[in-house]
C-alpha positions as CSV (number, residue, x, y, z in Angstrom):
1,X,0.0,0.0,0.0
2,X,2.8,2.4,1.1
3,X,4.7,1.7,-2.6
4,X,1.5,2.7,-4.2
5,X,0.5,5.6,-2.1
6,X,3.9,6.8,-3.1
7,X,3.8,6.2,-6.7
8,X,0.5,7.5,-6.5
9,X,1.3,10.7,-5.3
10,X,4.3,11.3,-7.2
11,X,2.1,10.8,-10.3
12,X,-0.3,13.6,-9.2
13,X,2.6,15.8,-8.7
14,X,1.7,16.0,-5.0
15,X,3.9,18.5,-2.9
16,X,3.5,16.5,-0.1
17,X,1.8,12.8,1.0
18,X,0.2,12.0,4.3
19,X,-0.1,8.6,5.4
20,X,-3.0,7.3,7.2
21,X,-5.1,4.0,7.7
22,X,-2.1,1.9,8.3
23,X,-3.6,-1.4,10.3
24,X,-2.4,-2.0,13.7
25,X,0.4,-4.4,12.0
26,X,2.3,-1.8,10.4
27,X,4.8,0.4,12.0
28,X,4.3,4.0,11.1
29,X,7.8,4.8,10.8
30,X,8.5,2.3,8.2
31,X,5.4,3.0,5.9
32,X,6.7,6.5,5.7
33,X,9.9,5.6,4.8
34,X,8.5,3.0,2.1
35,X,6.3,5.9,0.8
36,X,9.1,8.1,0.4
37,X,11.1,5.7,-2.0
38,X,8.4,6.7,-4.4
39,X,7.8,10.5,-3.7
40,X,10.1,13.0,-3.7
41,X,8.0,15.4,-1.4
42,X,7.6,15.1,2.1
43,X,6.0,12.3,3.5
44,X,4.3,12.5,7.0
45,X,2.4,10.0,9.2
46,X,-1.5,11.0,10.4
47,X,-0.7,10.0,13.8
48,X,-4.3,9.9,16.1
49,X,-5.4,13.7,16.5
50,X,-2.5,15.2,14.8
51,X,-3.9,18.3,12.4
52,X,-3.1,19.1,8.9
53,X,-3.1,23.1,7.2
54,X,-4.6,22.0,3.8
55,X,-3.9,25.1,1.7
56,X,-5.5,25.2,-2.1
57,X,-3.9,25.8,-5.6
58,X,-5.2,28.8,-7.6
59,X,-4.9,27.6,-11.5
């Protein structure tokens, strides 16, 4: 999922990725880092109750 998320975001030219709905299995940590191999934004983990600025793009 993290490899996807990744490509998936570096496809849509996303400044930045913020992974969420990990499973209780998966260290947070190392989805990130997985994520990251794929985009070259920053990638952050939605930890429980952590808040994101969501700014939009004027085209």
């Amino acid at each position: 999922m993290w490899c996807t998320a990744g490509a998936s975001a570096a496809a849509a030219g996303a400044r930045r990725l913020v992974v969420t709905h990990l499973g209780p299995f998966l260290d947070p940590a190392q989805a990130v880092a997985r994520a990251g191999t794929r985009h070259d934004g920053p990638v952050e983990h939605a930890a429980p109750n952590r808040t994101f600025r969501v700014r939009g793009t004027t085209r």
